[in-house]
N, C-alpha and C positions, 0 to 999 in steps of 0.2 A: 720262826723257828729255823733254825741251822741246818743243813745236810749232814752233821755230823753223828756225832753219838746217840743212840736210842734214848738209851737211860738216861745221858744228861738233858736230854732236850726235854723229856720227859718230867724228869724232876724241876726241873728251874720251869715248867708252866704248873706246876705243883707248888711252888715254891717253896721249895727241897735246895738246899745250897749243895753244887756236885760234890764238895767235899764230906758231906753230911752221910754215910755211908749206912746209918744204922737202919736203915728200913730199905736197903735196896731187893734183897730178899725177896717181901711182899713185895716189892713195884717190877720187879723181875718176875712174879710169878702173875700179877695182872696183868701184864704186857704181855707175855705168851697168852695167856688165853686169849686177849683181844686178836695176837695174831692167829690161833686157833678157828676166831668167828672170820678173818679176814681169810682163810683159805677156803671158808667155808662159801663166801661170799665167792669163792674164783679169782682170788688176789693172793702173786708167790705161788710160790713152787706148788705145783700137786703134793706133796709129801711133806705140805708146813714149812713154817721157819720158826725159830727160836733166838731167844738171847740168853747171855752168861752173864751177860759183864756190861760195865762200861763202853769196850772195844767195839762192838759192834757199832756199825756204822749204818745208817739209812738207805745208805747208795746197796748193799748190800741186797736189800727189800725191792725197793722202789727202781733203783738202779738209776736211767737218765730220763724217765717215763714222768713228764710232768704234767700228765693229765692225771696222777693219781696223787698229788703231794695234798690233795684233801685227808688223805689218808692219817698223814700227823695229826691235825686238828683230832678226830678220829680216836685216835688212840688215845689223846688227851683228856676228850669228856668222859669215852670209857671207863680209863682205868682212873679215871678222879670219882666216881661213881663208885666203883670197886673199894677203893682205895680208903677213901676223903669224902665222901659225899656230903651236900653240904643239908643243912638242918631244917631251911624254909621249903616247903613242897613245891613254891612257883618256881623256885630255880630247879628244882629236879626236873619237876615238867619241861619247863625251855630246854635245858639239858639235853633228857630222854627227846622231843621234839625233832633237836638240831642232832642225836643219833640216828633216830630215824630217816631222817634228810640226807645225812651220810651213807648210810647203809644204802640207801635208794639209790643215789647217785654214784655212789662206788661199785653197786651193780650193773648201772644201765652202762661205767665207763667199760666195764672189763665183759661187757657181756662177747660170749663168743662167739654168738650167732649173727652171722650177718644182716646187714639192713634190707637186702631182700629175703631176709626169712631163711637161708641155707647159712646151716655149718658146715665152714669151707675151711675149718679147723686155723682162720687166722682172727686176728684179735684184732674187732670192729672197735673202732670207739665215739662214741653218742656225739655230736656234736652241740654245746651248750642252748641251741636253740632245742634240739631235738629232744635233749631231758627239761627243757623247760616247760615243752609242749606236751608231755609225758607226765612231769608236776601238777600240771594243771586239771590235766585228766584226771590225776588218781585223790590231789587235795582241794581241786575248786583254786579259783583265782588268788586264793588268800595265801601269802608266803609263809611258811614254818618256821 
């Protein structure tokens, strides 16, 4: 996926053509709430982010921070869940799973508490051993 446009990047892993404009509506109203749960999560502004359109751009969100560009994928199972969801229960499962997985580890990136245990009000981020170590603990050896 592109650094570019929300919505488009969005719709083409939907496979929505960007010119296909008739449901951007709902795919604009599911993308805010996923970024509603992403603030909720301690990702973006204290005060939310939203999209209108098209225009909006990723770098906007995310900015140059690419320890969080997890965050696409992210937004893409969500709001295909919301949106789309698909009809066999084993894919929802893996789906919901690999949310789970994201949720987790988009936590442990942005958490604000320092790795010696103080919030020193800067933004620690897990290093991929350390959420792996972290996985293990909370899911057992078996990958999600």
């Amino acid at each position: 996926m592109d650094s570019g446009s929300i919505l488009t990047s969005v719709k083409k892993m939907l496979g929505i053509a960007p010119e296909y404009t008739h449901f951007d509506a709902d795919i604009i109203m599911h993308i805010n709430s996923v970024f509603s749960i992403l603030t909720q999560l301690g990702v973006g502004a204290p005060g939310g982010f939203a999209i209108t359109g098209a225009e909006d751009q990723w770098s906007s969100f995310i900015g140059d921070d690419s320890r969080i560009e997890m965050i696409k994928s992210y937004m893409y199972h969500k709001v295909r869940l919301l949106f789309d969801p698909p009809t066999n229960s084993a894919v929802i499962e893996a789906m919901s799973r690999s949310i789970s997985e994201f949720e987790f580890r988009i936590n442990v990136a942005v958490d604000p508490k320092g790795q010696d245990g103080t919030d020193d009000g800067k933004l620690d981020i897990a290093t991929d051993e350390e959420v792996e170590e972290v996985l293990d603990e909370v899911f057992g050896k078996q990958k999600v």
